[in-house]
C-alpha positions as CSV (number, residue, x, y, z in Angstrom):
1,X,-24.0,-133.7,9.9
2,X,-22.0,-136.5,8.6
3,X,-18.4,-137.8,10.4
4,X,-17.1,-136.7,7.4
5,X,-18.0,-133.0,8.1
6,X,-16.3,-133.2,11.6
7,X,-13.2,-135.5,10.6
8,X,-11.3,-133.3,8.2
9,X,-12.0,-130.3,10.0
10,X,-9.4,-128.8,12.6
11,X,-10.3,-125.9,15.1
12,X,-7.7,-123.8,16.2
13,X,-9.3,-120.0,15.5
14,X,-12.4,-121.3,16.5
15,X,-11.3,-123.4,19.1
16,X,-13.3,-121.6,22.1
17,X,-16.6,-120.7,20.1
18,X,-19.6,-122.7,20.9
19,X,-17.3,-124.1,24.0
20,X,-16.8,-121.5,26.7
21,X,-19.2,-118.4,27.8
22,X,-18.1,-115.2,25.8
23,X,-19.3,-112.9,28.9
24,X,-17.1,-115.1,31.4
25,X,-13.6,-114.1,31.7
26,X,-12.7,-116.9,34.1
27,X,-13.9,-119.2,31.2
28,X,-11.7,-118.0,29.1
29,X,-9.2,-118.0,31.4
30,X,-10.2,-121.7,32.4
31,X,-9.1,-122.4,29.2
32,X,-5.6,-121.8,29.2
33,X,-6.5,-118.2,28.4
34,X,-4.0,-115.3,29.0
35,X,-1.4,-117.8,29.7
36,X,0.4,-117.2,27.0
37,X,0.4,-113.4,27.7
38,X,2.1,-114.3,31.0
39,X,4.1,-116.5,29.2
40,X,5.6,-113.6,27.0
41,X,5.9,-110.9,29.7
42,X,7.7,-113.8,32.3
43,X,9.6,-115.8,30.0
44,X,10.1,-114.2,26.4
45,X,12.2,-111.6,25.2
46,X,10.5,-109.3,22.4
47,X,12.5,-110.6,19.9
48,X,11.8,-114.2,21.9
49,X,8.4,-113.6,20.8
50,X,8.9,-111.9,17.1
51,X,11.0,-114.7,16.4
52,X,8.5,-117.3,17.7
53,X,6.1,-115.8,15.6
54,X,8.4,-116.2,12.2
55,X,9.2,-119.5,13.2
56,X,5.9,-120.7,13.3
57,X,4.8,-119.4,9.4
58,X,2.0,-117.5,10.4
59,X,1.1,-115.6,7.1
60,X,-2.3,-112.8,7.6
61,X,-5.3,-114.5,7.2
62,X,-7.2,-111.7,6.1
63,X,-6.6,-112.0,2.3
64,X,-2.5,-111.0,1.6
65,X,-1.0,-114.0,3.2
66,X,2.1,-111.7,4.7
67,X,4.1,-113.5,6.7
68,X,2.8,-112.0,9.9
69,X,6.5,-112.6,12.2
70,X,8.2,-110.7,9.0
71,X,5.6,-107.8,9.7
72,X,5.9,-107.4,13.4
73,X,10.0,-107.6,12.7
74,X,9.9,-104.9,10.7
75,X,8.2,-102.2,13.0
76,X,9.8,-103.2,15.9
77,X,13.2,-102.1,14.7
78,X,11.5,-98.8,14.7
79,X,13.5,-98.2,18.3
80,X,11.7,-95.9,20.2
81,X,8.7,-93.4,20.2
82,X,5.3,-94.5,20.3
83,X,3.7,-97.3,18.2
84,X,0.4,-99.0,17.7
85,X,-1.8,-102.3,17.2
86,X,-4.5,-102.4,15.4
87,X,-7.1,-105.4,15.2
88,X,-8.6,-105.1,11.6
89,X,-12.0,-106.6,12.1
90,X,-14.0,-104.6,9.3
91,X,-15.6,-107.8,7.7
92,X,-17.2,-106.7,4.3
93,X,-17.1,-109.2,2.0
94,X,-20.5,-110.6,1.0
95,X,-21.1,-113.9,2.5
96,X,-18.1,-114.1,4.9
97,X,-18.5,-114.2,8.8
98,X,-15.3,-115.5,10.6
99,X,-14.1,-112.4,12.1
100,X,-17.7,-111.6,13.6
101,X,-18.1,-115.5,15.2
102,X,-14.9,-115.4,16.8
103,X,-15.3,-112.2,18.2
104,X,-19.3,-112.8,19.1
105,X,-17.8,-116.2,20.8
106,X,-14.5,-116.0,21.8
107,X,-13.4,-111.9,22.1
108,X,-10.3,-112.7,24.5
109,X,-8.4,-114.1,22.2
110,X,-8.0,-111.4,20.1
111,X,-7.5,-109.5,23.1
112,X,-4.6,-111.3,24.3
113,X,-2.8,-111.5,21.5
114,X,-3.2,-107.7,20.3
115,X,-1.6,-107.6,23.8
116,X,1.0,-109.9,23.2
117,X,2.1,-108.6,20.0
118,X,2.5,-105.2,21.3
119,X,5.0,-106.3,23.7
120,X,6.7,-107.8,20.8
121,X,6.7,-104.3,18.7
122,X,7.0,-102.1,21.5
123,X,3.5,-100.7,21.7
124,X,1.7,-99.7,24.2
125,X,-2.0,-98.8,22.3
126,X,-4.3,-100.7,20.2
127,X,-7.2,-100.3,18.3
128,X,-10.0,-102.5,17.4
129,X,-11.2,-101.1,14.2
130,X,-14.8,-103.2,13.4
131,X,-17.7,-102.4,11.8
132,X,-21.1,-100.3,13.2
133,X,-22.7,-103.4,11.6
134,X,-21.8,-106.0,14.1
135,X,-23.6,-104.9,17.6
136,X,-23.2,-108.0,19.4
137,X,-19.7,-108.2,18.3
138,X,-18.9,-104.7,19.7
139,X,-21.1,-105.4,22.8
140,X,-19.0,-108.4,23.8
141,X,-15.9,-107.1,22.7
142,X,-16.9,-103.8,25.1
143,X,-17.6,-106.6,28.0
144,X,-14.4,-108.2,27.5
145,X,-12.0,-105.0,27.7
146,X,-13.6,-104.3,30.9
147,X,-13.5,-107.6,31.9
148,X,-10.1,-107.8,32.0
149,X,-9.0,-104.1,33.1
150,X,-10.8,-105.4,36.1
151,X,-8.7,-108.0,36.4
152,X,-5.5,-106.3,35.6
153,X,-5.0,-108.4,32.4
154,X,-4.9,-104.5,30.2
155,X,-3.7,-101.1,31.6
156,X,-0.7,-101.2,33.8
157,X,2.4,-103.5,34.7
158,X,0.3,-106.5,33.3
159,X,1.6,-109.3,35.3
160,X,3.5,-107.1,37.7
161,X,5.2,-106.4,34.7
162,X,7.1,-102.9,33.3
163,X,4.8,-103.4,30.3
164,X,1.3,-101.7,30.2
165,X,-1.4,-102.2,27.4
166,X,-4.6,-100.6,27.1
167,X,-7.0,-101.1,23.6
168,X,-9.7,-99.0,22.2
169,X,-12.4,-99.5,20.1
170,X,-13.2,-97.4,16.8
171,X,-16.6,-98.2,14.8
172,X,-16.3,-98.3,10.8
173,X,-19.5,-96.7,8.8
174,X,-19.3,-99.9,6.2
175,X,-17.0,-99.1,3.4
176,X,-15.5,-102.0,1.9
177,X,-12.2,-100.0,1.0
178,X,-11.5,-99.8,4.8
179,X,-10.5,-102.9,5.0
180,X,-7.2,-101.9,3.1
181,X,-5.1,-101.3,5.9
182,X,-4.0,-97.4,5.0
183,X,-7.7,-96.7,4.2
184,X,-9.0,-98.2,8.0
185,X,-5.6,-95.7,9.2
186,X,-7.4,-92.5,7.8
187,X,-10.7,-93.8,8.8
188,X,-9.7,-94.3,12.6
189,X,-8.0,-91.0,12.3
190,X,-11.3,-89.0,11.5
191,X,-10.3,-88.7,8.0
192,X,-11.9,-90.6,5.3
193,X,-11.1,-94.0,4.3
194,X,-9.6,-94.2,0.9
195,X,-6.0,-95.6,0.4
196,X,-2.3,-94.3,0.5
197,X,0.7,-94.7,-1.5
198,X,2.7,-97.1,-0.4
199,X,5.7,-97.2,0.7
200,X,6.3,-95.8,3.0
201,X,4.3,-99.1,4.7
202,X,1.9,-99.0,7.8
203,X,4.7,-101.2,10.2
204,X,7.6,-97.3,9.5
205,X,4.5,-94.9,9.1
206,X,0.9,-95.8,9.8
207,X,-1.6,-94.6,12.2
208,X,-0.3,-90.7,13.0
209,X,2.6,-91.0,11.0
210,X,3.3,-93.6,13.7
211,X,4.8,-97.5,13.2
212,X,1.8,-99.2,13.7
213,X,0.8,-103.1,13.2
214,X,-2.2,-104.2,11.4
215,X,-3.7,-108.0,10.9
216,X,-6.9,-109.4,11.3
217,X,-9.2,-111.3,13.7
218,X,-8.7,-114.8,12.7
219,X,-4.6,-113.9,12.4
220,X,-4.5,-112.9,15.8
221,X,-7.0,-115.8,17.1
222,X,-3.7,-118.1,16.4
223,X,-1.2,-116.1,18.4
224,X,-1.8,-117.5,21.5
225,X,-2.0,-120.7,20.5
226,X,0.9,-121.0,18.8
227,X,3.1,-119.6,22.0
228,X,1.3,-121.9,24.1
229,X,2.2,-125.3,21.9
230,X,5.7,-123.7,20.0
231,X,6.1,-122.9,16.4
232,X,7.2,-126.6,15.9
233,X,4.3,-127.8,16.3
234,X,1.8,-125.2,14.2
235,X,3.9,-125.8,11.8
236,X,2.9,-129.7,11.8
237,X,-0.4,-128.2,10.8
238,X,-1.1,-127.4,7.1
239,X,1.6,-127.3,4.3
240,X,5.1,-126.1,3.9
241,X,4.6,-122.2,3.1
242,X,1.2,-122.1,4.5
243,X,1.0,-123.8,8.2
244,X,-2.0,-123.8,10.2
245,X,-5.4,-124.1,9.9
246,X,-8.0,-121.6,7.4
247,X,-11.8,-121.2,8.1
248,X,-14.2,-120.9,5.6
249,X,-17.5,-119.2,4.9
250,X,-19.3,-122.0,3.0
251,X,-22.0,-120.9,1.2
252,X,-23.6,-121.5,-2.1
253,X,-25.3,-124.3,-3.8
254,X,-23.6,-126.4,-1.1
255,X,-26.1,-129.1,1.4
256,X,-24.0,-127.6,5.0
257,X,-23.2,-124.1,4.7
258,X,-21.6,-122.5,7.4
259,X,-17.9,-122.2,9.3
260,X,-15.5,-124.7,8.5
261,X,-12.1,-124.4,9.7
262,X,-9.4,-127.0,8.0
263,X,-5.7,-127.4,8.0
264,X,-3.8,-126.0,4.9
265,X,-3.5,-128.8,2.0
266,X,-7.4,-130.2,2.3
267,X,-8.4,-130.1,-1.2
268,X,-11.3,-128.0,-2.6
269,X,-13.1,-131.1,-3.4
270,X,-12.9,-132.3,0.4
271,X,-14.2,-128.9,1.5
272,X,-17.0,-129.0,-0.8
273,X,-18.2,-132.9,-0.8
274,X,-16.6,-134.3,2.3
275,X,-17.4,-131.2,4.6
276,X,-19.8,-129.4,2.7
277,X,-22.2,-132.8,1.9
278,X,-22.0,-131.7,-2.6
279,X,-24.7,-129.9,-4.6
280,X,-27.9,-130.0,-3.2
281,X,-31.0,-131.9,-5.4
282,X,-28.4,-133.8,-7.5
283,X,-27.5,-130.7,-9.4
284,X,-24.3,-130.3,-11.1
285,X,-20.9,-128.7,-9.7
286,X,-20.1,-125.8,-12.2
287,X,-17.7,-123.2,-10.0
288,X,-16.6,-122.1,-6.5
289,X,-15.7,-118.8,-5.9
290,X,-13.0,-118.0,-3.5
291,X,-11.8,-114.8,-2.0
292,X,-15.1,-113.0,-2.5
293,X,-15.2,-110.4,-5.1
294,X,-11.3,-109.8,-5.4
295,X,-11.1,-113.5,-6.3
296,X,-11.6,-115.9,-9.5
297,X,-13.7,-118.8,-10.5
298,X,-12.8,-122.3,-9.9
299,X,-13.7,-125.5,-11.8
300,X,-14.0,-129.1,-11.7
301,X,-11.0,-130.0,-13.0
302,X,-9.0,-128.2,-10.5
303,X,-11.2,-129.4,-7.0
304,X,-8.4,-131.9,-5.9
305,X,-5.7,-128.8,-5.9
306,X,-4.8,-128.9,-1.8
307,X,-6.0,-125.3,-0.4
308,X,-3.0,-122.7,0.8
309,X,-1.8,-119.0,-0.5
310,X,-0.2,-120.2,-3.4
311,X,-2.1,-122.8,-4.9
312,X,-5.1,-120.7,-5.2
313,X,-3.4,-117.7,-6.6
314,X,-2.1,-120.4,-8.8
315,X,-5.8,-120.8,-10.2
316,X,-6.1,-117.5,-10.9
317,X,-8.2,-116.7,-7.6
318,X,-6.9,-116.4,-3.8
319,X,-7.9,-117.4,-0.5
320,X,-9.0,-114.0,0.8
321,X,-10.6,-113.2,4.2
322,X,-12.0,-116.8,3.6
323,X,-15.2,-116.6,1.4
324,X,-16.2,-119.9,-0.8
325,X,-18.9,-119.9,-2.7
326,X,-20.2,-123.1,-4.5
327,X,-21.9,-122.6,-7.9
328,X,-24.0,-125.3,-10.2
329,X,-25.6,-125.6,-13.2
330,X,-28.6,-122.8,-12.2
331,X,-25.8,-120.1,-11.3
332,X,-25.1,-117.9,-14.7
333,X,-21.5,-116.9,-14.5
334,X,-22.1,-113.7,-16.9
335,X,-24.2,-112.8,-14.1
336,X,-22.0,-113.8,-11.0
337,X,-19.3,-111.8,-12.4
338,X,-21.7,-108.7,-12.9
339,X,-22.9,-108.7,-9.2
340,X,-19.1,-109.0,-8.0
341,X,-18.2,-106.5,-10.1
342,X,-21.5,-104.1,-8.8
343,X,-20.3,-104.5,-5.5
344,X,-16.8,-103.4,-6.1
345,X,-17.4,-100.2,-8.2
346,X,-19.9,-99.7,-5.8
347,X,-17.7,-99.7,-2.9
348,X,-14.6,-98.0,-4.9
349,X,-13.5,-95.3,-2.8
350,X,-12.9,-93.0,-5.9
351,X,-9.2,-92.0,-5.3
352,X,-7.7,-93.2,-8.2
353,X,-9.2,-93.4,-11.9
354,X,-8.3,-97.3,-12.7
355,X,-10.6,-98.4,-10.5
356,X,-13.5,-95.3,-9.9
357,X,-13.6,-95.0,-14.1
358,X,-12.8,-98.7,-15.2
359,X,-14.9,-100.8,-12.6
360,X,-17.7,-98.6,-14.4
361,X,-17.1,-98.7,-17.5
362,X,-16.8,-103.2,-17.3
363,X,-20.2,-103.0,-15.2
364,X,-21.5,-100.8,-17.9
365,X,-20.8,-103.7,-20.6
366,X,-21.3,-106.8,-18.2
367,X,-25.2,-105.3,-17.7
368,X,-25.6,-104.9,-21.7
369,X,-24.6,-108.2,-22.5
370,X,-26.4,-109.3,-19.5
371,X,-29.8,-107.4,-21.3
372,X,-28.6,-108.9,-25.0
373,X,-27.4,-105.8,-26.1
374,X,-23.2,-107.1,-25.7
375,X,-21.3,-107.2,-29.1
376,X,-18.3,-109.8,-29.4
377,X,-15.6,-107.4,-29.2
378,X,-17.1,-106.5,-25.9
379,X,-15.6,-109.1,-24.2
380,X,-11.6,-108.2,-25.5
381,X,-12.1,-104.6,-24.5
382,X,-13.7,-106.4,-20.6
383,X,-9.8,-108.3,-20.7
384,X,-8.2,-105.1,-21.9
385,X,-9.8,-102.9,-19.3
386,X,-9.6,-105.6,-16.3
387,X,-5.7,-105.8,-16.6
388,X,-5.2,-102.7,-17.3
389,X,-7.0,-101.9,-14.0
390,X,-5.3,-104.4,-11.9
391,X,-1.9,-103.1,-13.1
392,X,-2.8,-99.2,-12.4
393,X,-4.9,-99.0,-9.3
394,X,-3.7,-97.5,-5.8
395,X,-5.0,-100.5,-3.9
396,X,-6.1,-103.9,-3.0
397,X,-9.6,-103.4,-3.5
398,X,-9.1,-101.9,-7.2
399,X,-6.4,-104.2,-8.0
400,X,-8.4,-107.3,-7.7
401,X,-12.0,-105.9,-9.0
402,X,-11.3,-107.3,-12.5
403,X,-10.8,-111.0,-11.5
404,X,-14.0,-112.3,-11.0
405,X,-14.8,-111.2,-14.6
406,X,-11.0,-112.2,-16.2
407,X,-11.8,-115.5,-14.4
408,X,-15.4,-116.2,-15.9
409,X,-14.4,-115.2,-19.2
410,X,-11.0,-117.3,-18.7
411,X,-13.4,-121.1,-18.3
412,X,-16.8,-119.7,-19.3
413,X,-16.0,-117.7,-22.5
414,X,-19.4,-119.7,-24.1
415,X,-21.4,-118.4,-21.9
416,X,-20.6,-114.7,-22.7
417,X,-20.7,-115.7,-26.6
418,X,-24.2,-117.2,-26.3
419,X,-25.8,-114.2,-24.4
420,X,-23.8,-112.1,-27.2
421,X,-24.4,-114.6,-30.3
422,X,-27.7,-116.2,-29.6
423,X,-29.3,-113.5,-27.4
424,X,-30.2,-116.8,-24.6
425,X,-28.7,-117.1,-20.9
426,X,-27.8,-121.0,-20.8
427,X,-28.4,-120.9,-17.4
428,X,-32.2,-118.9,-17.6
429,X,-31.0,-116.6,-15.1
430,X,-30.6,-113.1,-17.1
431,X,-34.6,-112.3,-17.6
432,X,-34.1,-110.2,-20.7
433,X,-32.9,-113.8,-22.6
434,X,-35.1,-116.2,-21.3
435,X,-37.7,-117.6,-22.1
436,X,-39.8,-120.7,-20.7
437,X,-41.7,-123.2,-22.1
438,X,-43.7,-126.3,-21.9
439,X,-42.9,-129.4,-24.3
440,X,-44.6,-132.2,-25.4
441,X,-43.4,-134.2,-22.4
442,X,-46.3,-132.3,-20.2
443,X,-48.9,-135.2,-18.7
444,X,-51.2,-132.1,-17.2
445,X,-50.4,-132.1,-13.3
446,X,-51.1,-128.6,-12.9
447,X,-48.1,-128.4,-10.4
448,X,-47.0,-125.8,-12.7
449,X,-49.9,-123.9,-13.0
450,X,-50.7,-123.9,-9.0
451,X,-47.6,-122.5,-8.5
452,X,-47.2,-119.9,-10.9
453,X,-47.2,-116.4,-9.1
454,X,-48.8,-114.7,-12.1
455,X,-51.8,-117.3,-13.4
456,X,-49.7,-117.2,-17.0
457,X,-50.2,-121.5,-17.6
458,X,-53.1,-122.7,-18.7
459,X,-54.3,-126.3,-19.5
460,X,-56.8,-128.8,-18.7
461,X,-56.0,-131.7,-16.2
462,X,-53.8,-134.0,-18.6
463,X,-53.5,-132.1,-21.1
464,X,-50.7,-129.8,-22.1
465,X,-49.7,-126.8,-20.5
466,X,-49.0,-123.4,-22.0
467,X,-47.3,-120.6,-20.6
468,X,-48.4,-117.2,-21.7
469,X,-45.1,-115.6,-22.8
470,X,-46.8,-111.7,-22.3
471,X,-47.5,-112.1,-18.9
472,X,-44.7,-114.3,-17.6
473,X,-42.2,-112.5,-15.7
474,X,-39.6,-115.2,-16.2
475,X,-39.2,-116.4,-12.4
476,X,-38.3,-119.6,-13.0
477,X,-41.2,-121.0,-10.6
478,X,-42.5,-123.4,-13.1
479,X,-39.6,-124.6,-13.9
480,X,-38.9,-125.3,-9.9
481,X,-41.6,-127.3,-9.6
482,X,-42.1,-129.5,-12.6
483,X,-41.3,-133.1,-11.5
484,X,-37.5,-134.1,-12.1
485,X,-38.7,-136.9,-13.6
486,X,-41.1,-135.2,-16.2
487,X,-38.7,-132.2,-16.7
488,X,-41.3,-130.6,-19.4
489,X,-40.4,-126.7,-18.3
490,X,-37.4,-125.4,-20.3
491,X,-35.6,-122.5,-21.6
492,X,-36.1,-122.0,-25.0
């Protein structure tokens, strides 16, 4: 790794992971941990804390961006009667991983600060609602509760305290739709997950008809750090509507994939050529998507934009739980948009008819253009059908299916026109509209032909190659392998 990947980077969720022992306690503890839990219960009012916590800008960090001081305000003017915390740690996006490393290396700090902020609301049960999926998560997580029940740091008069705190874990089966807040609700109360109407909100009526609290790992990862160094100073970190630090799933075309964690207002092209270390094999930048499949497509001409909330929504995409994945010139955006799309009418809870009807009915045409079969009006009715979607659909997850597809057709409309048009796939990915083939610029390697899968190239040593075109199954191999400097395999 370069300086460069290490310089612009800024650990704050992460800070812990890779640093202290996840089954020590007194680790933890050795770093500063639970001290701003005393902190609170000694030396803050609730309100101390809630206003701390507004002070500081903290917006959600799992994809909405609430401001999460506004949140806790608001249920804790619900006076009296029980409340709850819940930790929403059900991770599903494809490709994203934050959650599960901090709570794999670093479980306390969620732990603390579910604690701390329900002193600030008033509750006196949490829940840690995380997916079957992650078994060393849960295992640690498990370790850590006991950990400090021993230690007196959950269950009664914490700190010699009048407060008392105890948390609970609940396992989610793997539906995408529970990480929408009311859908994880039903799912922790034995119901099935699929969404409610809203209002009334989670924060006057959530979990039992209860005021309950929801944000996510890497929101509650910053809690104690921010009442252990004041809301002056987080606010220091990042921009002016969105302070503090984001991590990233890098992933991709992109030479260091991985974690990152930077402060609000590093640009996209930092993030993807400072950090990330570019395209890989000199290939071209052509697209990163953010926010997974609820977010949109963005191009070269917009990588110096700084990264926050707004900026991104701004490009038509969003920031997400924090998924970014880089695209070049191999990556066929038809097709990027059909596989988002496959995953979210796939994990469409099938509650409301926007999104259980209409994410079919767009996959239905993405995969016939995909196969050459599109027409040219197909792509007005895929505009028509993804707005009218995001306008109608009970929640989040239906709400934002369209926009990997609106976004692709938004910067890559001649892409869609040449599988529709010209019956190709510029980018040789869709099988049914490729087709490869060997030029004149062939000196006879036979680097090709070795490497075929299928024994469909023939030709003598230095002499040109031929691909038989029945046989081929259209993987690309020869292509792969053909020196960059011959370049003779190409899409016809």
């Amino acid at each position: 790794m370069s300086d460069k990947f290490y310089a612009k980077q800024k650990r704050i969720a992460l800070r812990n992971c890779g640093v202290i022992n996840p089954f020590d306690i007194n680790e933890y503890i050795a770093y500063d941990g639970y001290q701003a839990l005393a902190k609170c219960l000694t030396e803050m009012t609730p309100a101390m804390v809630i206003e701390e916590m507004k002070k500081s800008g903290l917006r959600g960090r799992g994809g909405g961006g609430f401001p999460t001081g506004l949140k806790w305000d608001f249920c804790a003017r619900n006076v009296g009667g029980q409340k709850f915390i819940i930790c929403n740690a059900d991770e599903g996006d494809p490709g994203a991983f934050m959650d599960r490393a901090i709570l794999e290396g670093d479980p306390h700090s969620t732990i603390e600060a579910m604690a701390i902020g329900g002193y600030a609301i008033g509750a006196d049960q949490g829940y840690i609602y995380i997916r079957a999926e992650y078994p060393v998560a849960v295992a640690r997580l498990n370790d850590a509760i006991a950990q400090a029940k021993k230690l007196g740091l959950l269950g009664k008069n914490i700190f010699g305290t009048d407060f008392s705190f105890d948390l609970e874990i609940r396992l989610g089966a793997g539906a995408f739709v529970c990480g929408e807040e009311t859908a994880l609700i039903a799912s922790i109360e034995g119901e099935r997950g699929m969404p409610r109407n809203k209002p009334p909100f989670p924060a006057n009526k959530g979990l039992w008809q209860k005021p309950t609290i929801i944000n996510n790992v890497e929101t509650y990862a910053n809690i104690p750090y921010i009442i252990l160094n004041g809301a002056d100073h987080f606010k220091t970190i990042g921009t002016e509507k969105s302070s503090g630090t984001k991590v990233f799933a890098l992933g991709g075309k992109i030479v260091n994939t991985g974690l990152i964690e930077v402060p609000m207002g590093v640009t996209l092209r930092e993030a993807i050529y400072d950090i990330g270390g570019g395209i890989p094999d000199k290939r071209k930048f052509k697209a990163v998507q953010t926010g997974g499949p609820s977010g949109g497509c963005i191009v070269e001409k917009d990588l110096d934009t700084p990264i926050d909330f707004d900026n991104l929504v701004s490009l038509d995409s969003m920031m997400g739980s924090g998924g970014m994945i880089v695209m070049d010139e191999d990556n066929c955006m038809v097709d990027v948009a059909r596989f988002y799309l496959e995953f979210t009418e796939e994990e469409s809870c099938g509650k409301c008819t926007p999104c259980r009807e209409g994410t079919k009915k767009m996959l239905e045409i993405l995969e016939k253009i995909t196969l050459g079969h599109g027409k040219i009006e197909d792509l007005d009715l895929l505009e028509n059908l993804g707005n009218m979607i995001i306008e109608s659909s009970l929640c989040g997850l239906g709400q934002s299916a369209p926009n990997p597809v609106i976004s692709t057709l938004k910067h890559f409309r001649s892409e869609y026109e040449a599988h529709i048009l010209e019956k190709r796939c510029p980018a040789g990915v869709c099988k049914e509209l490729v087709k490869f083939v060997i030029n004149d610029k062939c000196i006879g390697c036979g680097i090709c032909k070795k490497a075929c899968p299928v024994d469909c190239i023939s030709g003598a040593p230095k002499t040109k190659h031929v691909i038989d075109q029945k046989a081929c199954i259209k993987c690309a191999v020869c292509k792969k392998v053909c020196p960059p400097k011959i370049s003779a395999v190409v899409i016809e």
